[in-house]
Chimera marker file (.cmm) of the C-alpha trace (Angstrom):
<marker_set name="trace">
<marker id="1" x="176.268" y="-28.522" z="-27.097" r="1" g="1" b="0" radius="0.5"/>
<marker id="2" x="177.819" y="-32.104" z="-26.304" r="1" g="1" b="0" radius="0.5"/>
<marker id="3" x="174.145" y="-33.216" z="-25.753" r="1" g="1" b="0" radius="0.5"/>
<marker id="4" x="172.873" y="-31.911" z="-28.913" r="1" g="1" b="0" radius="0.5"/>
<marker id="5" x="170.767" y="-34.875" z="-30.794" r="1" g="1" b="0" radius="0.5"/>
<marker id="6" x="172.507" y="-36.484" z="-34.083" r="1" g="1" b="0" radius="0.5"/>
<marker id="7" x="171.404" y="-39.858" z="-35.642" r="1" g="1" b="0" radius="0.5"/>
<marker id="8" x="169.599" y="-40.845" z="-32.548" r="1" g="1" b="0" radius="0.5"/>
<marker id="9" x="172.559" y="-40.218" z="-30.470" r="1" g="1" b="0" radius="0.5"/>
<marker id="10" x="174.654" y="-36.919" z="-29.311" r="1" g="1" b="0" radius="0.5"/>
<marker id="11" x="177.453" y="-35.360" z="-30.073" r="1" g="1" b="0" radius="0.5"/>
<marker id="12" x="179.173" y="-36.733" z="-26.814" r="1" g="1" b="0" radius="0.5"/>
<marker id="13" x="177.894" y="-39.963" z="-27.080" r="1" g="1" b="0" radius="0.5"/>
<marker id="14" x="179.088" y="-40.565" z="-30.624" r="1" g="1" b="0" radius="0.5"/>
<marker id="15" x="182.560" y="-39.730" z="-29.850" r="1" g="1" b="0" radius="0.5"/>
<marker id="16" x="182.584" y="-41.831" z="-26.579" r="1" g="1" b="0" radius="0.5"/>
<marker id="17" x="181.280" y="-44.671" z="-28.163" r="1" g="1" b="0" radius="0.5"/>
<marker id="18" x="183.782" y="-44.167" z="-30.876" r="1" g="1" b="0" radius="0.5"/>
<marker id="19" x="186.400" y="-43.790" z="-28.710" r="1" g="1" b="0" radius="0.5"/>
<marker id="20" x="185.499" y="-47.580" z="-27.048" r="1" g="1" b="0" radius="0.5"/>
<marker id="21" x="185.030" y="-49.361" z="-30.233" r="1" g="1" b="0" radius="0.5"/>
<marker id="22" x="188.642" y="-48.412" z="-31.324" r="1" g="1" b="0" radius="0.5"/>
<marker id="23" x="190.221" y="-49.419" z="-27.867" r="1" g="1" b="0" radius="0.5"/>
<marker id="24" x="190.487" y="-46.406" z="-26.199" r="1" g="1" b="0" radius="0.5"/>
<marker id="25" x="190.033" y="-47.633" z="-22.392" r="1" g="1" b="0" radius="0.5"/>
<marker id="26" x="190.199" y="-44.438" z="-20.355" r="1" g="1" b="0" radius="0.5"/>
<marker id="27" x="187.906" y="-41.446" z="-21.553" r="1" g="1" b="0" radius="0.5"/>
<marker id="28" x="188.374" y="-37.986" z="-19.900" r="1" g="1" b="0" radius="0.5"/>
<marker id="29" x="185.780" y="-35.268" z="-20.573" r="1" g="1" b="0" radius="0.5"/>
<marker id="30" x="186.597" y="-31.877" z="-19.868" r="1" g="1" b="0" radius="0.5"/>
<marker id="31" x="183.595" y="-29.636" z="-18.808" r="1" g="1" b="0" radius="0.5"/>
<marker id="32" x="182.378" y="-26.937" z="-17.207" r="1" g="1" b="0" radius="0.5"/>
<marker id="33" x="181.362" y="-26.886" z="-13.618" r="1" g="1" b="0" radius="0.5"/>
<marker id="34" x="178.004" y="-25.444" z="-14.653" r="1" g="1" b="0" radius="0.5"/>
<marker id="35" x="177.274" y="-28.948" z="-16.910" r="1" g="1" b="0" radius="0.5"/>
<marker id="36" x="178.306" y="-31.505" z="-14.045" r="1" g="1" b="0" radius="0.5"/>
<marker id="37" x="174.988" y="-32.750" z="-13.393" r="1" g="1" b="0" radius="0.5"/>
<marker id="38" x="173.922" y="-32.750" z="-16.750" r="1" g="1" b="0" radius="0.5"/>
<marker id="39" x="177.306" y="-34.302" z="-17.940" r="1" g="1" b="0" radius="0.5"/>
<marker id="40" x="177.200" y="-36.650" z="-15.417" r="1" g="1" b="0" radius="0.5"/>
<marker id="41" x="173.131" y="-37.958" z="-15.731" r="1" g="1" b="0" radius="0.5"/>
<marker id="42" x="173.997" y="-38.040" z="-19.196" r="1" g="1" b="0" radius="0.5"/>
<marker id="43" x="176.870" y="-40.310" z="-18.515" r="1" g="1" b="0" radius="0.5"/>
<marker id="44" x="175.004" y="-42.556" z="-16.070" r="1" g="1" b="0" radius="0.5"/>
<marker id="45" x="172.010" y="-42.931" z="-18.087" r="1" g="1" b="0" radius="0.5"/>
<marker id="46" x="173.608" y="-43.833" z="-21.313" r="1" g="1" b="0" radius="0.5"/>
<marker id="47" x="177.083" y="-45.494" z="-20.214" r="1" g="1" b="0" radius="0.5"/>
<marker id="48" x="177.283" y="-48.635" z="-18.214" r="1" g="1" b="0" radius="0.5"/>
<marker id="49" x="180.028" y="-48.951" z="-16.165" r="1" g="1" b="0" radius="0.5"/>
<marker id="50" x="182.068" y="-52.106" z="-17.237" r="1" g="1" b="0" radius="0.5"/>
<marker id="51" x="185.261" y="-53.728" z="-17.924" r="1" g="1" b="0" radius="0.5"/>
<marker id="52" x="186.078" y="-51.111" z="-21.264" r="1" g="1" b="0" radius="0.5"/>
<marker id="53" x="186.272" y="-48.144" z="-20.518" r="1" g="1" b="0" radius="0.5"/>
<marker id="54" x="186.479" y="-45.499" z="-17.492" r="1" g="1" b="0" radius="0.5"/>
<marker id="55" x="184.796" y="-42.335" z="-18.522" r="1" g="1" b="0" radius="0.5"/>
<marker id="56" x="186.554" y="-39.306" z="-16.292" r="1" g="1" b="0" radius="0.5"/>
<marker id="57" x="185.238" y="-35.721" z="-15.436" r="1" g="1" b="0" radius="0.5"/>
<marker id="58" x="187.554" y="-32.983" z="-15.584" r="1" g="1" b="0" radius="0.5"/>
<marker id="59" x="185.353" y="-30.232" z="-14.252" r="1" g="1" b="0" radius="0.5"/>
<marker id="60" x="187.092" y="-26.797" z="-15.234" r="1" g="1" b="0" radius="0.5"/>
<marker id="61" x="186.478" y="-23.766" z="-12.781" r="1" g="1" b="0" radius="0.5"/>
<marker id="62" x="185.210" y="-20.184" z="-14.349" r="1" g="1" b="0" radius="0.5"/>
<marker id="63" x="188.490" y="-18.946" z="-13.932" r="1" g="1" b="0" radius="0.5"/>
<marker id="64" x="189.971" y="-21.652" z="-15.433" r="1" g="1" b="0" radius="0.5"/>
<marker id="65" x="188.959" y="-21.264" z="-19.156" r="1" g="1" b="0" radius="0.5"/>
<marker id="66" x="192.054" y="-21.797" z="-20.831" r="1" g="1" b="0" radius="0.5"/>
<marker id="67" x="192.442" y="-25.376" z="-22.540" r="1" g="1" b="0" radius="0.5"/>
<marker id="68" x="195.916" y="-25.262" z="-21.088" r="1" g="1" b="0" radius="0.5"/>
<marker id="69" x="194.715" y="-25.579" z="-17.735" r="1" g="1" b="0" radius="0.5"/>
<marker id="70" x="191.729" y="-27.689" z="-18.330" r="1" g="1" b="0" radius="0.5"/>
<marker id="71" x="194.873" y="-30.336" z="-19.817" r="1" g="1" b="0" radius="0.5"/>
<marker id="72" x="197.356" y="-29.922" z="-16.955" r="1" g="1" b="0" radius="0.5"/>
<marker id="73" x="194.113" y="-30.569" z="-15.049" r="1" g="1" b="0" radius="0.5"/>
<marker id="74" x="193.834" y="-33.863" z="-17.441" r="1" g="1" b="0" radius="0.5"/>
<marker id="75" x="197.537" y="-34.915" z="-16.975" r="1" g="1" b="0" radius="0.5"/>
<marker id="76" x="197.467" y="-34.214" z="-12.693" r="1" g="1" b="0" radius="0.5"/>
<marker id="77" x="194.897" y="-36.877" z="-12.303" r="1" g="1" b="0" radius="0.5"/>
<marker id="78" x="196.406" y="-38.969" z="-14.556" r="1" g="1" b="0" radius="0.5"/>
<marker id="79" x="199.480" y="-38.590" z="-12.837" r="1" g="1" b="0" radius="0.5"/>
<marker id="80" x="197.581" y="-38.945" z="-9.344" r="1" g="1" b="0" radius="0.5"/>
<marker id="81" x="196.306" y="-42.610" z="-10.334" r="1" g="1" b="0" radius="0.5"/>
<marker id="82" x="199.485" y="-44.150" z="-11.788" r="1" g="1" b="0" radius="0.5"/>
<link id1="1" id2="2" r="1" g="1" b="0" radius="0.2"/>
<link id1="2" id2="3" r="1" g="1" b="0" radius="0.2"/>
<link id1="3" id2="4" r="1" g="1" b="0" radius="0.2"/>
<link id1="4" id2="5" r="1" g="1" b="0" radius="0.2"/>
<link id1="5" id2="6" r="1" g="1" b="0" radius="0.2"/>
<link id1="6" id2="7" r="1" g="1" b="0" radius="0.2"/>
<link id1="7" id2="8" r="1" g="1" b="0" radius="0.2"/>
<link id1="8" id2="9" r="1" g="1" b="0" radius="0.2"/>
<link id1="9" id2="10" r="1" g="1" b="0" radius="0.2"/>
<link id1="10" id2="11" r="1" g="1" b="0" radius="0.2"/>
<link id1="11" id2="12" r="1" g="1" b="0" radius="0.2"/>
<link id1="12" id2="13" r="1" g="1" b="0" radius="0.2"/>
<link id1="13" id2="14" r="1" g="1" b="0" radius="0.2"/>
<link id1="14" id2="15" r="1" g="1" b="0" radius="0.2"/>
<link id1="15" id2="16" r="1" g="1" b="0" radius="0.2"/>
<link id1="16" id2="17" r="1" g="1" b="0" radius="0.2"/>
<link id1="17" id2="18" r="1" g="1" b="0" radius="0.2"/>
<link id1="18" id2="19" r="1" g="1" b="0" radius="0.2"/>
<link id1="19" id2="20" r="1" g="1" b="0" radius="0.2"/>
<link id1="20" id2="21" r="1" g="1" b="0" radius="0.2"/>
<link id1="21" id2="22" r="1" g="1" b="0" radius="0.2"/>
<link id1="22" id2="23" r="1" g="1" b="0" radius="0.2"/>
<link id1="23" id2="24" r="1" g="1" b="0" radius="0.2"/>
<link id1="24" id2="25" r="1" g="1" b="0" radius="0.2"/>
<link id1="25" id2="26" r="1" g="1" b="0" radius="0.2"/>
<link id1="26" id2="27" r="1" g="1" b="0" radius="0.2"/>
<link id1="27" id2="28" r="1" g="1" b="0" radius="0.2"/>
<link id1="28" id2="29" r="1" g="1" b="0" radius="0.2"/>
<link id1="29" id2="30" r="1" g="1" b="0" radius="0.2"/>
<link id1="30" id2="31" r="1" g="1" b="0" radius="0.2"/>
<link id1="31" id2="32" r="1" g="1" b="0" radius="0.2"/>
<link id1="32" id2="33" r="1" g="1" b="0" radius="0.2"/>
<link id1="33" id2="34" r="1" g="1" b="0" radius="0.2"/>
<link id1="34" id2="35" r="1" g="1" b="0" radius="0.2"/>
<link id1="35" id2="36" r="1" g="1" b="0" radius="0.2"/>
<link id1="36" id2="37" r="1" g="1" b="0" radius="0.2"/>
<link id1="37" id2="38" r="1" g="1" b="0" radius="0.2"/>
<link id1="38" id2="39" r="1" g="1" b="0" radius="0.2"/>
<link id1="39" id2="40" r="1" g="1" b="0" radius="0.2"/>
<link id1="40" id2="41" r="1" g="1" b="0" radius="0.2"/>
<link id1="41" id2="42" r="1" g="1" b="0" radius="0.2"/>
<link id1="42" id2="43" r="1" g="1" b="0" radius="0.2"/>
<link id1="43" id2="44" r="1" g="1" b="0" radius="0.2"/>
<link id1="44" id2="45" r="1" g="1" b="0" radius="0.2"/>
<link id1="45" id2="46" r="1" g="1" b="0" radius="0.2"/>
<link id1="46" id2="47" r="1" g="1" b="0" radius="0.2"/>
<link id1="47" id2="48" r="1" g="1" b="0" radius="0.2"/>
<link id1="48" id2="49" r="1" g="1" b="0" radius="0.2"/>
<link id1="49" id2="50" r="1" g="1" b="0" radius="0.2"/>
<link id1="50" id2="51" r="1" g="1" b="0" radius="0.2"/>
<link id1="51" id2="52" r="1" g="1" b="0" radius="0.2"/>
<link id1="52" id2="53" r="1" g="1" b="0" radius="0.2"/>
<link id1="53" id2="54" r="1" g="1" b="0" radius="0.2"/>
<link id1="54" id2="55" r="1" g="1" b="0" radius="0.2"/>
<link id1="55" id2="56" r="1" g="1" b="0" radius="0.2"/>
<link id1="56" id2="57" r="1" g="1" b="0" radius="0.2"/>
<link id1="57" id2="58" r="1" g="1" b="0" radius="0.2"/>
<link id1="58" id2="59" r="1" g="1" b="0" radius="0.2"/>
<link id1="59" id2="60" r="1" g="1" b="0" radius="0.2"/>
<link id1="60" id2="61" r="1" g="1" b="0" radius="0.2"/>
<link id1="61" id2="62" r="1" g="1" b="0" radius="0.2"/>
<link id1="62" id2="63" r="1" g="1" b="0" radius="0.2"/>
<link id1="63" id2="64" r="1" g="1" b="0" radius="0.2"/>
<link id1="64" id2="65" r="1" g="1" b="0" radius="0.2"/>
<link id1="65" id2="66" r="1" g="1" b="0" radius="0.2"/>
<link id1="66" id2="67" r="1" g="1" b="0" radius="0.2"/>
<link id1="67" id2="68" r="1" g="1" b="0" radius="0.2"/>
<link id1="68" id2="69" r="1" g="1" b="0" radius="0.2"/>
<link id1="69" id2="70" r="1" g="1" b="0" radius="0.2"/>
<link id1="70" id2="71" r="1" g="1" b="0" radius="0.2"/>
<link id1="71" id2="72" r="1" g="1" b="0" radius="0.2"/>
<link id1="72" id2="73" r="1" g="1" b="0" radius="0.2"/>
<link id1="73" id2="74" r="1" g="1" b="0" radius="0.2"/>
<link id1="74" id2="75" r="1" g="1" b="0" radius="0.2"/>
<link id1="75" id2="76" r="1" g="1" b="0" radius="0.2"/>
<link id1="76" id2="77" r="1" g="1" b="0" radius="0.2"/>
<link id1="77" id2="78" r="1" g="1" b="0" radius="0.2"/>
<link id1="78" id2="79" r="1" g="1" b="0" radius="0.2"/>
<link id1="79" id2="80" r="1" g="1" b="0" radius="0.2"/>
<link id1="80" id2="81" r="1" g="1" b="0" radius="0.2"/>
<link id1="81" id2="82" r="1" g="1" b="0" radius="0.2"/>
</marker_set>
């Protein structure tokens, strides 16, 4: 869904490129672990890495499909690199 096509763009790149043009510096994106690569090649193909923004995978398990846990998963890494 977060690669569907919309004004030459997708959904996902929209809102990450909205989310650097307003300042936001560190981007997580919670996913599946079925849509890493995708998610990823997606990333790497459209996102350069540079000095604005660090774009983050939080890869939720299957059993893990609660947005609870895919957010304490969110706020453990955050906590890991301050």
């Amino acid at each position: 869904m977060a690669c569907i096509p919309i004004a030459n763009s997708t959904v996902l790149g929209l809102q990450i490129k909205y989310l650097e043009t307003n300042g936001i510096i560190n981007i997580y994106v919670i996913i599946h672990q079925d849509s890493v690569t995708k998610t990823r090649n997606f990333i790497l193909q459209h996102f350069e890495p540079d000095a604005r923004s660090n774009i983050f995978l939080v890869v939720v398990k299957e059993e893990e499909t609660e947005s609870t846990n895919a957010l304490k998963m969110m706020c453990d890494l955050q906590n890991a690199q301050a």
